[in-house]
C-alpha positions as CSV (number, residue, x, y, z in Angstrom):
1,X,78.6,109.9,98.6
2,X,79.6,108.3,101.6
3,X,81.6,109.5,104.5
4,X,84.8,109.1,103.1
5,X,83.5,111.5,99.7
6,X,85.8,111.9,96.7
7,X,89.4,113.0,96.5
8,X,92.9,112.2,96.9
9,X,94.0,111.0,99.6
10,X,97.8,110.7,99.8
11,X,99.6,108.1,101.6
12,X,102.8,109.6,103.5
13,X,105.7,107.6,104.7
14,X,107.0,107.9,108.2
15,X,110.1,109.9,108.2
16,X,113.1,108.6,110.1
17,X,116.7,110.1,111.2
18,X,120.2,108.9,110.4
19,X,120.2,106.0,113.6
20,X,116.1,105.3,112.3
21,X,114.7,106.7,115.3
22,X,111.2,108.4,114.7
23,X,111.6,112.0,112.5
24,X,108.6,113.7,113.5
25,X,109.3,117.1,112.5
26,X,110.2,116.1,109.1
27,X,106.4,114.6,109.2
28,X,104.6,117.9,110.2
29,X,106.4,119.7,107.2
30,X,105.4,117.1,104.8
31,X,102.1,117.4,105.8
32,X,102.3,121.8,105.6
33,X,103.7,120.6,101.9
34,X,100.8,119.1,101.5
35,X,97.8,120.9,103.3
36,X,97.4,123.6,100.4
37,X,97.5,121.0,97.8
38,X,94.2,120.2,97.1
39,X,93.7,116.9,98.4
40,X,91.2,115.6,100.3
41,X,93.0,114.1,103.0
42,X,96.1,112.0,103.8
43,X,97.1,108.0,104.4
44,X,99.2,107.3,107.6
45,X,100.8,103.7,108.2
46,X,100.2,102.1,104.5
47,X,102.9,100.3,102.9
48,X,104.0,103.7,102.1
49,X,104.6,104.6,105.4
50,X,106.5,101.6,106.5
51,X,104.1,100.7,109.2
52,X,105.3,96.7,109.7
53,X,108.9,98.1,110.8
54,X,107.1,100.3,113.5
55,X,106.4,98.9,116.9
56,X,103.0,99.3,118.7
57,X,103.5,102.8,120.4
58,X,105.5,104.4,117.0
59,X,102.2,103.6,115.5
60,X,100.0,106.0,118.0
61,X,102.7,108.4,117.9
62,X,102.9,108.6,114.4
63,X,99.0,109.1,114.1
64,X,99.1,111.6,116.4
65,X,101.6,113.6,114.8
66,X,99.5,113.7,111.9
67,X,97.0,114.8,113.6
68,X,98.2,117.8,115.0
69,X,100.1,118.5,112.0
70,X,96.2,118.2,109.7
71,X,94.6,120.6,112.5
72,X,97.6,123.1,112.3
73,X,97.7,123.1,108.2
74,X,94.5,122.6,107.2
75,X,91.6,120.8,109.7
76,X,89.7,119.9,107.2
77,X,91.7,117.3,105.5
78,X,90.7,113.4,106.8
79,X,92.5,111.2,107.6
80,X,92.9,107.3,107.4
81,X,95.1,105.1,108.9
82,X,96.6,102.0,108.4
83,X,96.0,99.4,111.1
84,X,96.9,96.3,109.7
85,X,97.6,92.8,111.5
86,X,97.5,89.3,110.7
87,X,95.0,88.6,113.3
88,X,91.7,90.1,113.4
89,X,92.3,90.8,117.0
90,X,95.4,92.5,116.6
91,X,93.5,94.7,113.9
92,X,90.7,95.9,116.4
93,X,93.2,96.5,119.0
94,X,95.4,98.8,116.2
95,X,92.2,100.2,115.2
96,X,90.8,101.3,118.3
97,X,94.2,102.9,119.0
98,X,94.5,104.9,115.7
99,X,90.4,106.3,116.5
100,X,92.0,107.6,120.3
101,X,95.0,108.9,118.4
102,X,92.9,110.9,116.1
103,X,91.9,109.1,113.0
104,X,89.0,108.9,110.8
105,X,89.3,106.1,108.8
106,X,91.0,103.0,109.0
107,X,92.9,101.2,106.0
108,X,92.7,97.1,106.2
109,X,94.6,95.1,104.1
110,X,94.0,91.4,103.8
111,X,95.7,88.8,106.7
112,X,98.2,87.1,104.2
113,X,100.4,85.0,106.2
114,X,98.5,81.9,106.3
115,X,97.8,82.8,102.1
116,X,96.4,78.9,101.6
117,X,93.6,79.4,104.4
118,X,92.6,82.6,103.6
119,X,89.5,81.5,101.3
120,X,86.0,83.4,100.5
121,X,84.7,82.5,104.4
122,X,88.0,83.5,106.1
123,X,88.7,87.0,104.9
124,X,84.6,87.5,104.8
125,X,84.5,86.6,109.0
126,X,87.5,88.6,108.9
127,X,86.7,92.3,107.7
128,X,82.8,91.9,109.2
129,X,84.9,91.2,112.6
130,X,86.8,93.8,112.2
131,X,83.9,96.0,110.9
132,X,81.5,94.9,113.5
133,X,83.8,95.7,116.4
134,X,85.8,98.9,115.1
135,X,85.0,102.5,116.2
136,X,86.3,104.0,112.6
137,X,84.7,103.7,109.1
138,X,86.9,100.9,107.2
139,X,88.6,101.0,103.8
140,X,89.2,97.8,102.6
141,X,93.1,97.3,100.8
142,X,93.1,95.4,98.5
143,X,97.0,95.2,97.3
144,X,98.2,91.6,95.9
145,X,101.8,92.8,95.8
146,X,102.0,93.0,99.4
147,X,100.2,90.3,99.9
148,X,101.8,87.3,98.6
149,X,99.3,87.3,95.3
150,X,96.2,87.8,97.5
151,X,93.7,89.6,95.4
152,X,90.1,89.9,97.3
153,X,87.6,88.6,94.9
154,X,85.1,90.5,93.0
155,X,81.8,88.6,94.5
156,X,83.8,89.3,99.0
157,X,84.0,92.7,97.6
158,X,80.6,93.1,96.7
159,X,79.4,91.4,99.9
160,X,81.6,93.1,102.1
161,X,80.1,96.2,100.6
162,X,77.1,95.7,102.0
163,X,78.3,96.3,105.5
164,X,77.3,99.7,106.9
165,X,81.2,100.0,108.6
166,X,83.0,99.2,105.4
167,X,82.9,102.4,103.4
168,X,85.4,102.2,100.7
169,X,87.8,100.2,98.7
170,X,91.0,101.5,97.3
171,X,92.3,98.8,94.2
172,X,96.3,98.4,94.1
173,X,96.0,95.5,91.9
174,X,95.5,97.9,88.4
175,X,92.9,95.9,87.4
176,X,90.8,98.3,85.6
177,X,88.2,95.7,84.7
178,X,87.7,94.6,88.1
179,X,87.2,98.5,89.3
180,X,84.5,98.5,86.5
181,X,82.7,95.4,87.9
182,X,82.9,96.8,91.4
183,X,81.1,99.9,90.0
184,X,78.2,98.0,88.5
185,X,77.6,95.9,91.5
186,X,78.1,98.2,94.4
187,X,76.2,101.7,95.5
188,X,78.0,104.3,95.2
189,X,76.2,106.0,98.3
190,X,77.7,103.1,100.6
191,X,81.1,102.4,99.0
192,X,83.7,104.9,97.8
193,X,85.9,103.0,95.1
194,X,89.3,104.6,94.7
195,X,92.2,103.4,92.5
196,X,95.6,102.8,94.5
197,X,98.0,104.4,91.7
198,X,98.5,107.4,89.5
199,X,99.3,105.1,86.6
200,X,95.8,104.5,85.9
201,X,94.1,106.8,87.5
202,X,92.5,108.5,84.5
203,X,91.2,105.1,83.6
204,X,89.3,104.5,86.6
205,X,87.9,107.8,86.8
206,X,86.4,107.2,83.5
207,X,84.7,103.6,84.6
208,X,83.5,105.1,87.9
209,X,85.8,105.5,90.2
210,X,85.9,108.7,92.5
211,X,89.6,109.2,94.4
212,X,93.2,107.9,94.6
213,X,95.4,106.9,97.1
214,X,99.1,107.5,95.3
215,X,102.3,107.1,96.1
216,X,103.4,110.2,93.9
217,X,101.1,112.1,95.3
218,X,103.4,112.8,97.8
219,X,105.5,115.0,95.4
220,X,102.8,116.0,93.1
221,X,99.7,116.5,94.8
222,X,98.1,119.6,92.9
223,X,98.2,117.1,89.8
224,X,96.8,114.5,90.9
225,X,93.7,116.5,92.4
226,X,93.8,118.6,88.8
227,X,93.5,115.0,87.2
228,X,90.0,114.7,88.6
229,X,89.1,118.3,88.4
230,X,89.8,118.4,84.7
231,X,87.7,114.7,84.5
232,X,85.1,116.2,86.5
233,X,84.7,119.5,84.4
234,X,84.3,117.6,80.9
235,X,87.4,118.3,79.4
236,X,89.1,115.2,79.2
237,X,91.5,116.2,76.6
238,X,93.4,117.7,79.4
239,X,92.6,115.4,81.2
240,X,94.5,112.7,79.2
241,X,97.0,115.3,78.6
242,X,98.2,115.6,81.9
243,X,97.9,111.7,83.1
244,X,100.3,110.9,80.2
245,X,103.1,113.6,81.5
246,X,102.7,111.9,85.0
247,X,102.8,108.0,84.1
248,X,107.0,108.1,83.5
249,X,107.2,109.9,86.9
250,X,105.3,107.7,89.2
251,X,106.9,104.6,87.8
252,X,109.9,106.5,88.9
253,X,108.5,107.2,92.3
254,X,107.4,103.9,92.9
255,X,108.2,101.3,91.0
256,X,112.0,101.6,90.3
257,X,113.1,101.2,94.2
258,X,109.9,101.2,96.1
259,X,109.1,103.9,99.3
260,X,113.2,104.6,99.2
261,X,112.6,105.9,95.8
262,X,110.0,108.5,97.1
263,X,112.0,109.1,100.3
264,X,115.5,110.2,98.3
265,X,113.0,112.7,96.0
266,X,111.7,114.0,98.9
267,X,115.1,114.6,100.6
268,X,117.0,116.1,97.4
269,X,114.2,118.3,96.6
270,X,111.7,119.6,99.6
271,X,115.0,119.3,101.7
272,X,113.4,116.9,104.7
273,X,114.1,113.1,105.8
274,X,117.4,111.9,104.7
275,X,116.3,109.7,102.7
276,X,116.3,107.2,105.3
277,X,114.1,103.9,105.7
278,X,114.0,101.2,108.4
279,X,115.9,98.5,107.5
280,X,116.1,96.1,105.4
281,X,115.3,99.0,103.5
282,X,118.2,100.7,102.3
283,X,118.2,104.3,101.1
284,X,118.9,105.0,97.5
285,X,122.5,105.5,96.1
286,X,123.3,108.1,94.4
287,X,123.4,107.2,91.0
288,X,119.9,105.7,90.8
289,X,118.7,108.9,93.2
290,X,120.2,111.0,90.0
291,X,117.8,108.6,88.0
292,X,114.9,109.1,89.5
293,X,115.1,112.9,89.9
294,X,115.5,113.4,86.0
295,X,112.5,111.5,85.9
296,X,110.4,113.5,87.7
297,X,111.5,116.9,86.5
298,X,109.1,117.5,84.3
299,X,106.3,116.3,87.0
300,X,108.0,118.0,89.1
301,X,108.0,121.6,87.7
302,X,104.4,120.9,86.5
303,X,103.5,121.2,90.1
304,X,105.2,124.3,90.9
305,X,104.0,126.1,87.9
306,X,100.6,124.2,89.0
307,X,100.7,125.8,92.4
308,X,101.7,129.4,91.7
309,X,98.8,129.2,89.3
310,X,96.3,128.3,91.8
C-alpha cells in the first residue's frame, strides 16, 4: 500500500457561529465524534469544509485545530488537507502552510477558472509543479461538479500516477468505469484509488478501489468503515445489505441542499454548529431540515446500534 493505506477518510466542514466567525470548539467535538469511529483519518478544507469562503490565516487555523483535536482523540488518525488555488503558486504556498500546521496529506483539486486552457499539458505541468515543490504527499481531486465540468482524464491520471509525490486519487465524478480503468493501469503500491461518495462505494470496492472520502461520513462513520470491513471479510451479502440502507441517506446528506444539508443534521442531532455556513450559503429552513432528518433515521440509528455493538 502506499502511505496514505486504506480507509475512510472523512471530510469535515469548518464550523462557524451565528455572525460566521470561526467555531472551533464545535470542530474539536466533531472530531471526538469521530475519533472512535473507525476511520482512517479525516479531510480538512474540501468542498465540504467550505475552504474558498476562508481567508488565508482561517485556513492554518483551521488545520491546526484539527490537529490538536486528532492528537487529543485518537493520534493515529491522518490527516489530509485541502489546499487548493487557481495558481500553482498559490497551491505550494497553501500547501507548505498546511505541512507547518500539521498535515499529512494534501488534497488538490484541478485549477478550473480558465476551464478552456486547462488541456492535457496544463494540468500535467500543473500537479508535477505542485508535486515537485510540495513538502506533503498529494491526493489528486478529481471533482467535475466543482469544477465547471473538469473531469481529469484517464491517460493524466495514469501519468500523474507515476510521480513518486502524488500518492492517491479520490473520484467524485461516480464514474465507476473510469475507477476500474484507473485500477488496471496504475500500481496499487504507488497510488491509493478512493471513491469520493457513499453512493457507490460498494461498487468501487468491488473493481479495486481501497477507501472513501464521504460527505455522510460525517454522521455515519462506523458504516462506512463496516462497508469495507464486511467487503474485505468475504461476505458481501452484507455488504450489499448495508450500502443499500445508506444510499437514501447520503443523497439526503448531500445532494438535496449541499454542505448546509450536513451542517442542519449535525446541529439537530449531535447538538454542535448552528447549522450555520458562510454566505452565500444559507442554512437550511426548517421544513426541508425536517426532510432531511427523516431521511437519515434509519442511517442514523444504524450507527448507534453500530457503535454500542463495537
Amino acid at each position: 500500500m502506499t502511505s496514505l493505506g486504506r480507509g475512510v477518510f472523512v471530510p469535515v466542514p469548518t464550523f462557524f457561529k451565528a455572525n460566521e466567525d470561526l467555531d472551533l470548539d464545535a470542530f474539536d467535538k466533531h472530531v471526538e465524534y469521530l475519533a472512535s469511529s473507525g476511520i482512517a483519518g479525516i479531510v480538512v478544507l474540501g468542498s465540504m469544509g467550505e475552504a474558498v469562503n476562508l481567508s488565508e490565516y482561517e485556513r492554518v487555523q483551521v488545520i491546526q485545530q484539527c490537529f490538536e483535536s486528532i492528537n487529543k482523540y485518537n493520534p493515529k488518525l491522518k490527516m489530509i488537507a485541502g489546499t487548493s488555488s487557481q495558481s500553482a503558486r498559490n497551491t505550494i504556498a497553501y500547501t507548505r502552510q498546511a505541512a507547518e500546521a500539521g498535515a499529512g496529506y494534501a488534497l488538490v483539486l484541478p485549477p478550473s477558472f480558465y476551464k478552456g486552457s486547462m488541456d492535457h499539458n496544463a494540468l500535467y505541468k500543473f500537479y508535477t509543479s505542485v508535486a515537485d515543490q510540495s513538502p506533503l504527499p498529494i491526493v489528486i481531486y478529481n471533482y467535475p461538479g466543482v469544477c465547471q465540468g473538469l473531469d481529469l482524464s484517464i491517460s493524466l491520471l495514469v501519468e500523474l500516477s507515476q510521480h513518486k509525490n502524488i500518492v492517491g486519487v479520490k473520484g467524485t465524478d461516480g464514474n465507476v468505469g473510469k475507477m476500474a480503468n484507473l485500477v488496471n493501469k496504475t500500481n496499487p503500491e504507488d497510488l491509493t484509488l478512493l471513491a469520493g461518495s457513499v453512493d457507490f462505494f460498494l461498487s468501487e470496492l468491488i473493481i479495486g478501489a481501497v477507501g472513501l472520502i464521504p460527505g455522510a461520513g460525517n454522521v455515519f462513520p462506523s458504516l462506512c468503515v463496516h462497508v469495507q470491513t464486511l467487503y474485505e471479510e468475504n461476505r458481501l451479502q452484507e455488504a450489499i445489505e448495508l450500502q443499500r440502507k445508506l444510499v437514501e441517506a447520503d443523497d439526503a446528506l448531500c445532494r438535496w441542499h449541499g454542505v448546509p444539508g450536513i451542517k442542519s443534521f449535525i446541529q439537530k442531532r449531535l447538538g454542535y454548529g448552528e447549522g450555520i455556513c458562510r454566505s452565500p450559503l444559507q442554512k437550511v429552513d426548517r421544513v426541508n431540515a425536517d426532510a432531511i432528518e427523516a431521511a437519515v433515521e434509519a442511517a442514523w440509528n444504524l450507527e448507534q446500534e453500530h457503535r454500542l455493538s463495537k
